[in-house]
N, C-alpha and C positions, 0 to 999 in steps of 0.2 A: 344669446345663449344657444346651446347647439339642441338638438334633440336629443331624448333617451336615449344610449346605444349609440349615438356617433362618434363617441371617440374610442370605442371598442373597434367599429368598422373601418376608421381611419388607421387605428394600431396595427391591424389585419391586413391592412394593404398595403406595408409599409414594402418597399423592396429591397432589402441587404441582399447581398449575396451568400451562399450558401458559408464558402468559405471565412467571411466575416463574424457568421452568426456560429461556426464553427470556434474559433478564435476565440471569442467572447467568453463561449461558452468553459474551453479550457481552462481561459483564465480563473474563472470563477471556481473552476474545480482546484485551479491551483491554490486560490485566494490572494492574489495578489492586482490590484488594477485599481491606474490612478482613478481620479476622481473626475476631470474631463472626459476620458476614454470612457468611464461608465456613462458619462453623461451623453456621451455622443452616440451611445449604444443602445439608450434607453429610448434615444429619438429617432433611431434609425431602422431598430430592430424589427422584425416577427413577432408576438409573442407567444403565437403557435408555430412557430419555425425554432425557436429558443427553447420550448420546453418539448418538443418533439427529440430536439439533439441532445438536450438535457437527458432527458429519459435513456436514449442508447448511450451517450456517455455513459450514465453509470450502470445500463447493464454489461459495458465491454469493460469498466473499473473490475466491476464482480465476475467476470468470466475469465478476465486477467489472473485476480487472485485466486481464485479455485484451480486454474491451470499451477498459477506456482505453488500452492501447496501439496496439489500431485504430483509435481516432480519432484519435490523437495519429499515428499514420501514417501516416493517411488524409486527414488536415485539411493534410498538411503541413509543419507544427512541426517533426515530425523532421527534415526536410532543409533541411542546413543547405551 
């Protein structure tokens, strides 16, 4: 049996590459990913490099749409 806390340290050291754990991430936000690719992801991952992208993903999701419904405000369109 391993010690408290060693398989948190082993998670921690895991090394994907940025653009991987990029990828992943996507998908997740798309919701679509087989069930081996999650598997492979789950063994390979960061899970402070995943939830670090996770977090900017969805503040660039939310700065995305507040840009478009300024323009969409701003252009006009809305008023109707």
């Amino acid at each position: 049996m391993s010690k408290p806390g060693q398989d948190l340290k082993d998670a921690v050291n895991r090394k994907a590459s940025l653009g991987q754990t990029i990828a992943a991430v996507a998908w997740s936000f798309f919701g679509v990913r087989r069930g081996k690719d999650h598997e492979n992801d789950m063994a390979r991952l960061n899970p402070v490099h995943v939830i670090i992208a996770g977090l900017l993903g969805a503040a660039l999701f939310v700065l995305m749409l507040v840009l478009l419904v300024r323009w969409v405000i701003g252009s006009g369109v809305a008023a109707a």
